[in-house]
LUMDRENLO-515434 format. One record per residue (C-alpha): x, y, z. Coordinates in pm, whole numbers, plus 50000, padded with zeros to 5 digits. Layout:
N
<site X="X" Y="Y" Z="Z"/>
...
//
This chain:
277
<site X="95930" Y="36947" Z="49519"/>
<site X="95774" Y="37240" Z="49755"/>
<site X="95964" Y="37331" Z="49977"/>
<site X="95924" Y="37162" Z="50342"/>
<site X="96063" Y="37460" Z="50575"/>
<site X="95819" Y="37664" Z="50767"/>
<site X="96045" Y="38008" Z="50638"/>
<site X="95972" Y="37879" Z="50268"/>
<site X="95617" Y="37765" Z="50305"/>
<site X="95377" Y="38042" Z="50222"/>
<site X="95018" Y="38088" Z="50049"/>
<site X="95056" Y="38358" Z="49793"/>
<site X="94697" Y="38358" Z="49716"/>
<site X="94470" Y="38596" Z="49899"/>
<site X="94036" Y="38522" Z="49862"/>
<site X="93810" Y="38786" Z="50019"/>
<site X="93471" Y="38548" Z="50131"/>
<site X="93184" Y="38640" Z="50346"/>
<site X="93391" Y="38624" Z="50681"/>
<site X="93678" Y="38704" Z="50615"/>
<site X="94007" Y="38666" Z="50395"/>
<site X="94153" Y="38333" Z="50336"/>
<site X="94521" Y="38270" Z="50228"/>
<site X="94486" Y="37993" Z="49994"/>
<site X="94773" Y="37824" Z="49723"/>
<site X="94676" Y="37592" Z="49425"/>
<site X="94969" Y="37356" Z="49316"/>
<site X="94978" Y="37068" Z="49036"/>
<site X="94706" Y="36941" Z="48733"/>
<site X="94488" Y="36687" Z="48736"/>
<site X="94141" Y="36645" Z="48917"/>
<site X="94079" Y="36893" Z="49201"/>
<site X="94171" Y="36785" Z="49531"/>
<site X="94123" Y="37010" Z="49828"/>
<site X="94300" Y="36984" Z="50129"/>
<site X="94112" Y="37102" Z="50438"/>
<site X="94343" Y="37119" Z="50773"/>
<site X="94225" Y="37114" Z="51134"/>
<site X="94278" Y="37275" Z="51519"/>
<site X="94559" Y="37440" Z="51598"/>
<site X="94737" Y="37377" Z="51297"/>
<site X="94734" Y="37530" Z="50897"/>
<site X="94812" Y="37440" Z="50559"/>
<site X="95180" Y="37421" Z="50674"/>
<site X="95030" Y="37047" Z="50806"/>
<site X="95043" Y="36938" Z="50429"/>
<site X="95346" Y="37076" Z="50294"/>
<site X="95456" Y="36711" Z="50291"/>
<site X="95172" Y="36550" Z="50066"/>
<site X="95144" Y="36861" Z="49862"/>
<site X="95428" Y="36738" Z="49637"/>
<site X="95326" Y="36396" Z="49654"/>
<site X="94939" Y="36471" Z="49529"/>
<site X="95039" Y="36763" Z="49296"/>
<site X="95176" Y="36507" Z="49072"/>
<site X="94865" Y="36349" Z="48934"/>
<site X="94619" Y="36647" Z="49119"/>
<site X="94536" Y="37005" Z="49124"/>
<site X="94585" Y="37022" Z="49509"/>
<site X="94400" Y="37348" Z="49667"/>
<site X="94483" Y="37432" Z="50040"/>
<site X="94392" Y="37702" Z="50262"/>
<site X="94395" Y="37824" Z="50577"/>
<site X="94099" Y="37831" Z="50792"/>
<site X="93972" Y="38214" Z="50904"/>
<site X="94173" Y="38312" Z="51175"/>
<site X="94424" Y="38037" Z="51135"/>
<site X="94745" Y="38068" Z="50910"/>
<site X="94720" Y="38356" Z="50725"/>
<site X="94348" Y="38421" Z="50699"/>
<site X="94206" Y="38704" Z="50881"/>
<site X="93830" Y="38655" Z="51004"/>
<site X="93619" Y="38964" Z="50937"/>
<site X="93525" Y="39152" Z="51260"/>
<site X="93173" Y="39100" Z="51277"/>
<site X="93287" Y="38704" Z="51211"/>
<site X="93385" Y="38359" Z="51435"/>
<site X="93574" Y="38097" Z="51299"/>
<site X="93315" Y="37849" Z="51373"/>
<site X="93281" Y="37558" Z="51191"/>
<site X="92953" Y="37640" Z="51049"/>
<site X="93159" Y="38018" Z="50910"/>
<site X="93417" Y="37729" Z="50788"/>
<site X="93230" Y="37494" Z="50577"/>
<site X="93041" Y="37809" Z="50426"/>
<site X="93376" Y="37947" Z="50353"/>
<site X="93461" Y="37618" Z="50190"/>
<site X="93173" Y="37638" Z="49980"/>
<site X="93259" Y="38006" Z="49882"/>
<site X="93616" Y="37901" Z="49731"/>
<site X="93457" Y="37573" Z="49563"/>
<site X="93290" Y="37835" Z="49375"/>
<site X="93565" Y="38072" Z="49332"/>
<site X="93773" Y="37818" Z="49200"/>
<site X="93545" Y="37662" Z="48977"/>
<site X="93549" Y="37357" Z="49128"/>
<site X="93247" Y="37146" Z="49004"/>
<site X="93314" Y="36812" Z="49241"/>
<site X="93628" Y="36823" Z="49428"/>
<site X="93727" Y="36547" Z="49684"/>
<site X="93747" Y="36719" Z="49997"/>
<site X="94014" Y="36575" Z="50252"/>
<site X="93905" Y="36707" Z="50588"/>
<site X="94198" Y="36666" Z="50915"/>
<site X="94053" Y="36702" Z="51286"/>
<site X="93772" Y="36971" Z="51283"/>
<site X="93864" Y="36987" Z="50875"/>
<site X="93655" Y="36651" Z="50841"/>
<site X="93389" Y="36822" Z="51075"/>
<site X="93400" Y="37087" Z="50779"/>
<site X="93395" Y="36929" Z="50471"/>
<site X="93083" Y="36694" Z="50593"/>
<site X="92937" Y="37012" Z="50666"/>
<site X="93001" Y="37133" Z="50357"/>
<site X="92879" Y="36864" Z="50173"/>
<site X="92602" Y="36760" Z="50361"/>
<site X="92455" Y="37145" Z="50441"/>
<site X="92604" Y="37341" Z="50183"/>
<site X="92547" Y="37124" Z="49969"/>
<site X="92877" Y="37108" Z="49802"/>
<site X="92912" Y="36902" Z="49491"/>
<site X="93184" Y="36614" Z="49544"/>
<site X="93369" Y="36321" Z="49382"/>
<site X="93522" Y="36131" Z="49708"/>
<site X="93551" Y="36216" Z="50018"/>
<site X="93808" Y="36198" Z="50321"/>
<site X="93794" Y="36193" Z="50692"/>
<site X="94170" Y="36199" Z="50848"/>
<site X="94161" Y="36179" Z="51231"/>
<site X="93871" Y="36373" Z="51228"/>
<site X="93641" Y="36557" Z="51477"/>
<site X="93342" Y="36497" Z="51356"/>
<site X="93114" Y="36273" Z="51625"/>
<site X="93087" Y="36444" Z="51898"/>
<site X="93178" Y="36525" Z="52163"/>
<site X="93510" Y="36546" Z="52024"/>
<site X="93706" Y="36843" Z="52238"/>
<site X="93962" Y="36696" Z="52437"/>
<site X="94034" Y="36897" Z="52794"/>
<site X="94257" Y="37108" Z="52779"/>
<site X="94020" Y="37232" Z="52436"/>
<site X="93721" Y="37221" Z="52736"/>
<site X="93937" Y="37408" Z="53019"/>
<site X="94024" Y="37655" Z="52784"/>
<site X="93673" Y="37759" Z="52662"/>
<site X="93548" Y="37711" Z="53094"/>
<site X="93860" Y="38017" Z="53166"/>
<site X="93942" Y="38194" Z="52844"/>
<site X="93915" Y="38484" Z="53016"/>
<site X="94246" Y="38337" Z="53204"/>
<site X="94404" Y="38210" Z="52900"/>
<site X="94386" Y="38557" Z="52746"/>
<site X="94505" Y="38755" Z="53016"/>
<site X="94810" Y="38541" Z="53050"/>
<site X="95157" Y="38680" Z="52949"/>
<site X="95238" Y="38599" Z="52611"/>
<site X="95521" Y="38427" Z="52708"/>
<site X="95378" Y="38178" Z="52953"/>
<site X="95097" Y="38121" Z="52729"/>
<site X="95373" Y="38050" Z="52423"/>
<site X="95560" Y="37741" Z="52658"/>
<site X="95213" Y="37622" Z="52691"/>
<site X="95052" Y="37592" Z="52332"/>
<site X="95438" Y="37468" Z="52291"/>
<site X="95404" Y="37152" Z="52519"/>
<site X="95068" Y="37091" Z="52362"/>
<site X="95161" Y="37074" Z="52033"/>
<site X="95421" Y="36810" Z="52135"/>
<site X="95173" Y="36549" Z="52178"/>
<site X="95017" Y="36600" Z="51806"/>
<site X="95266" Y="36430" Z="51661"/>
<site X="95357" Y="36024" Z="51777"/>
<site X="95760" Y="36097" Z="51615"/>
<site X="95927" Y="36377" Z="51801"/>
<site X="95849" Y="36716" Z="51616"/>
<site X="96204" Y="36887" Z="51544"/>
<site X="96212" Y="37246" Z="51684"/>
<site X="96217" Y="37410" Z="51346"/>
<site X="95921" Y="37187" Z="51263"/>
<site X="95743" Y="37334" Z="51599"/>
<site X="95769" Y="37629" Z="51523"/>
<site X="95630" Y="37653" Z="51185"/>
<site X="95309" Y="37585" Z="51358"/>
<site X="95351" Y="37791" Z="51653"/>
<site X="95433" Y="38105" Z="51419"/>
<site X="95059" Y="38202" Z="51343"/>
<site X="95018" Y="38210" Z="51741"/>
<site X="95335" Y="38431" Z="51878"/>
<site X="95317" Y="38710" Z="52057"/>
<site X="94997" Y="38873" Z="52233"/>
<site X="94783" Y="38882" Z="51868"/>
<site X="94782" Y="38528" Z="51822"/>
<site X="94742" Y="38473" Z="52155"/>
<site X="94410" Y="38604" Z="52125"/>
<site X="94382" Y="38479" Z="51752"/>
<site X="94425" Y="38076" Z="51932"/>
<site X="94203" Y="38204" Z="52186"/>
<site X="93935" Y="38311" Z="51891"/>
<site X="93883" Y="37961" Z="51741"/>
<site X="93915" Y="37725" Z="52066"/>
<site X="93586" Y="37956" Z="52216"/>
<site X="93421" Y="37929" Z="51835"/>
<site X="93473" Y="37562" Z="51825"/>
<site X="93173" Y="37318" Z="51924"/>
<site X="93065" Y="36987" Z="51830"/>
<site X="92714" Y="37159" Z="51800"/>
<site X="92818" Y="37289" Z="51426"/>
<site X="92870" Y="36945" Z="51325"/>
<site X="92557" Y="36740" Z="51463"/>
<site X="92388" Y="36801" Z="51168"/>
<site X="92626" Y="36664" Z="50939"/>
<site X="92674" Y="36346" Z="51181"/>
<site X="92270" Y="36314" Z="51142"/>
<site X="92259" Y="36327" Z="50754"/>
<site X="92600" Y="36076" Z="50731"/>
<site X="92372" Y="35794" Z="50625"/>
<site X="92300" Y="36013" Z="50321"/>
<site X="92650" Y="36005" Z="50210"/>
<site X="92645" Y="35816" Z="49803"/>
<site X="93027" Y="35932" Z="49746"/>
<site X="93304" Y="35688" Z="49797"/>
<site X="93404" Y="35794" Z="50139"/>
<site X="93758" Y="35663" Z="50291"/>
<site X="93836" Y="35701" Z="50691"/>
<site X="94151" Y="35752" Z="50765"/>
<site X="94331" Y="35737" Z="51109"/>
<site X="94679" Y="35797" Z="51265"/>
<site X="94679" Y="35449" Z="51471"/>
<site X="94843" Y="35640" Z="51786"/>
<site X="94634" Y="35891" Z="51861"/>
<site X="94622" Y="36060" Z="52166"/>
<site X="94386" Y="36369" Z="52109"/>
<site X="94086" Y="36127" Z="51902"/>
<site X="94018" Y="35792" Z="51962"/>
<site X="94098" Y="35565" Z="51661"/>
<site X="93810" Y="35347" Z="51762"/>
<site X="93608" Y="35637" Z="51626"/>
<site X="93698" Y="35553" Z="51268"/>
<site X="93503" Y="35261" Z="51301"/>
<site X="93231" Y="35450" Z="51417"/>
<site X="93241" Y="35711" Z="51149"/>
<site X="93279" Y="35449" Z="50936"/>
<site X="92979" Y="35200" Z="51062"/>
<site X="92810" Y="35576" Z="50981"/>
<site X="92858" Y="35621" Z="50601"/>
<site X="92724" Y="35359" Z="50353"/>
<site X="93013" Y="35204" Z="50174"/>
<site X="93249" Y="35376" Z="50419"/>
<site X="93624" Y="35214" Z="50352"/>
<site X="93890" Y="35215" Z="50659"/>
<site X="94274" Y="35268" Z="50653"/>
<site X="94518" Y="35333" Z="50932"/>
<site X="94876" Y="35455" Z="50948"/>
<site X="95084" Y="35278" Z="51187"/>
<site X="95311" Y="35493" Z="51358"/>
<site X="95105" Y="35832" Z="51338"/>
<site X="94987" Y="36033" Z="51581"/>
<site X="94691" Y="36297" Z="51565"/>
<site X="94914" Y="36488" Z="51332"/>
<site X="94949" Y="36201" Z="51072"/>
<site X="95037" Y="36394" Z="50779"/>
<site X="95310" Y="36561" Z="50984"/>
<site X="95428" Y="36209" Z="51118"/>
<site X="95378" Y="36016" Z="50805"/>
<site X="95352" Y="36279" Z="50517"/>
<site X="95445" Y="35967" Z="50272"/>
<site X="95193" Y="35752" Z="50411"/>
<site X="94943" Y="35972" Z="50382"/>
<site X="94992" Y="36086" Z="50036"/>
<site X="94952" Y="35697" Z="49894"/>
<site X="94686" Y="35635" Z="50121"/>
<site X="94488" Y="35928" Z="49905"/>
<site X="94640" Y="35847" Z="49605"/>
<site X="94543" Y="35456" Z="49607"/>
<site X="94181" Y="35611" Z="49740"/>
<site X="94142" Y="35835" Z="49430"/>
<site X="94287" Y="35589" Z="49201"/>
//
C-alpha cells in the first residue's frame, strides 16, 4: 500500500513539457490509467485509489502546472487549454497509446479537452464531479478573479485561514487537520499565495466550450461519476453531462462531497474498477 500521509506522499518523477515542468509518479501494471485531479487540489487527492487501481492498472498521476509540484514556465498560464495540451504531451512521453483518462472538477474539463481537441487516443473515459458545462465557477472562484488584485495583496496569513475554511467544504466527512494540510502545503506562505492566485485568474469555462460542443462525438465508453453531496457542482449536472455523451453510464457515491475520492477513496476505486472491468 502507498502511503496515505501528506509527509510521505510525493511524485518523484519530474517531465519538462511545453509550459512548464510537471511532477508526475507511475505506480502498478496493467492497462494505463491516468488520473487527472482538479481546482485547488493535486495528486495528493488520489493517494487513496492509487493502491486500490495499481493492483490490476498502471496508474499515472500528475500534478497540474502550477499546482503540486509542477512549476508553469514563465511565459505560461495554467489554463485549461495549457492543461489538456500538457496532458497530451505526457500521453506521448509515456507511451501511452489509449489510456482511460479519469478527469476530477476542472480535470474532467481537461481530459474532454484532450480528447476531443488534442485529439488524444483513449480506451474509456471518466468524468468525477466535473467542471465541464459551463458556467461552472462557483463565487468565491468569481470574487476572486473580480479582486485578485485584493486577494494577492493580502497577508499571507489571512489569506492561509481563508483557502483553509474553503477547503472545509470540499469534503461532505470532516477533513482531519493533517489531511488539510496536505492540500494546503502547495499554497503556504506568500509564493503559493500567488501560485493559488495564478490558476483561479487562468481558469474559465471558455477553455472547455469546445469540448462541451463536440460531446456528442464521444464513441468511448464514458462513465459519470458524482459525489451525491456536493456543494461546489450540482449533481444534477451528471445527468446533464450524461444526457450529453452517447452511451453515457451514471454512478453516484452516497456520502461524498465535491472531494469524493478524499471522502470515499474506496468507493471510488470500485466504481473505476467495475467501469474498466
Amino acid at each position: 500500500m502507498l502511503a496515505q500521509t501528506a509527509a510521505m506522499w510525493k511524485l518523484d518523477q519530474r517531465v519538462s513539457v511545453s509550459g512548464g515542468e510537471v511532477a508526475t509518479g507511475v505506480f502498478g501494471q496493467g492497462p494505463p490509467v491516468v488520473l487527472v485531479h482538479g481546482t485547488p487540489a493535486s495528486s495528493y487527492l488520489w493517494r487513496g485509489v492509487v493502491p486500490l487501481l495499481a493492483r490490476e492498472h498502471t496508474v499515472h498521476v500528475w500534478d497540474l502546472l502550477g499546482f503540486g509540484g509542477s512549476r508553469t514556465a514563465p511565459d505560461a498560464t495554467p489554463s485549461i487549454a495549457r492543461q489538456a495540451r500538457t496532458l497530451a504531451e505526457l500521453t506521448e512521453h509515456w507511451g501511452l497509446p489509449e489510456p482511460a483518462l479519469v478527469g476530477h472538477d476542472i480535470g474532467g474539463g481537461i481530459v474532454a479537452r484532450a480528447h476531443l481537441v488534442e485529439r488524444v487516443p483513449v480506451r474509456r473515459l471518466v468524468l468525477l464531479n466535473a467542471a465541464l458545462l459551463g458556467p461552472w465557477n462557483t463565487p468565491f472562484t468569481e470574487h476572486q478573479q473580480r479582486h485578485s488584485d485584493v486577494y494577492r495583496t493580502m497577508p499571507a496569513d489571512i489569506f492561509g485561514d481563508l483557502i483553509a475554511a474553503r477547503f472545509r467544504t470540499a469534503t461532505h466527512h470532516p477533513m482531519a487537520q493533517e489531511t488539510a494540510d496536505g492540500y494546503l502545503a502547495p499554497w503556504a506562505g506568500r509564493d503559493g499565495q500567488q501560485r493559488w492566485l495564478d490558476q483561479v485568474t487562468a481558469v474559465s469555462h471558455e477553455d472547455t466550450r469546445e469540448a462541451v460542443a463536440r460531446l456528442g462525438e464521444i464513441t468511448v465508453p464514458t462513465l459519470v461519476l458524482w459525489g451525491e453531496q456536493d456543494e461546489w457542482l450540482d449533481p444534477a449536472t451528471s445527468d446533464r453531462i450524461a444526457a450529453a455523451i452517447p452511451g453515457a453510464v451514471q454512478e453516484t457515491l452516497p456520502g461524498a462531497g465535491h472531494f469524493a475520492p478524499e471522502d470515499d477513496p474506496r468507493g471510488t476505486a470500485k466504481a473505476l474498477l467495475r467501469f474498466f472491468a
